[in-house]
N, C-alpha and C positions, 0 to 999 in steps of 0.2 A: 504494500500500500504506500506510493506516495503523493506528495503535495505537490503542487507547483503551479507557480503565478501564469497568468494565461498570456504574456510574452514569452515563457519558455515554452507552452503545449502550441502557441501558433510556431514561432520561429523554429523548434524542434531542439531548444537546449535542455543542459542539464537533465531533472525529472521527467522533462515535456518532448528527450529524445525519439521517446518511441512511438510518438504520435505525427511532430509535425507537421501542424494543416496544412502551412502554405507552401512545403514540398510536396507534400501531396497532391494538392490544388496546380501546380505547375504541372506535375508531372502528368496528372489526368491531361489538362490542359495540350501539352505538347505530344502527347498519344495519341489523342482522338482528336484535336482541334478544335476548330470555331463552327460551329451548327449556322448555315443559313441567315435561319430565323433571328438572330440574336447577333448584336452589335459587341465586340470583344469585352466592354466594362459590365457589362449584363450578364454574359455569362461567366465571366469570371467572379462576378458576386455571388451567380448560383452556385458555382465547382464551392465556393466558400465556405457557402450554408453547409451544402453536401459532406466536406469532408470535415466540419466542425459536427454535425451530426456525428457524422461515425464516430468520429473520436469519443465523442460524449457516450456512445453508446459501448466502446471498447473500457473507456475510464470504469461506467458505472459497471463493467461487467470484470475489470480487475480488483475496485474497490481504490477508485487513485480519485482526488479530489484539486478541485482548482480554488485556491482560496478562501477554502472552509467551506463551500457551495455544495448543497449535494441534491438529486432530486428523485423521486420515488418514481416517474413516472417516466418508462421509457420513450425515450425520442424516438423511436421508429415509430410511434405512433403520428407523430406527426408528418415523416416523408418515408413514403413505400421506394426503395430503388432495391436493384438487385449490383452484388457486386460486380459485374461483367456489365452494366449500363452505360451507355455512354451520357446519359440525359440526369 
């Protein structure tokens, strides 16, 4: 179980190494690209959401916490993706 401020869980330091949003969020990004429909700052705030989900979702399921924050109610409840999505 650890803590860690939510500059280390986006940037991927320290406690927040093994999450990393915003390497994650590029890295979707530069695998799959830019969708059509959607201007590059749009979708890069969705890949955001996206991979700030998971992470919350992987936290709450190792028991690691961001600044004392903790919440009872899974976040997949609020976005359905599947890992292999590109959307």
């Amino acid at each position: 179980m650890a803590q860690m401020s939510l500059e280390e869980l986006y940037r991927g330091e320290s406690a927040g190494e093994k999450y990393g949003i915003l390497g994650e969020v590029m890295k979707d990004f530069l695998q799959n690209g830019l969708p059509a429909e959607y201007d590059k700052r749009t979708w890069l705030d969705m890949l955001l959401v996206k991979h700030a989900l998971i992470a919350a979702e992987k936290m709450k399921n190792e028991g690691d916490t961001v600044s004392g924050m903790t919440d009872d109610m899974s976040s997949s409840s609020y976005v359905r993706w599947n890992e292999n999505d590109n959307a």
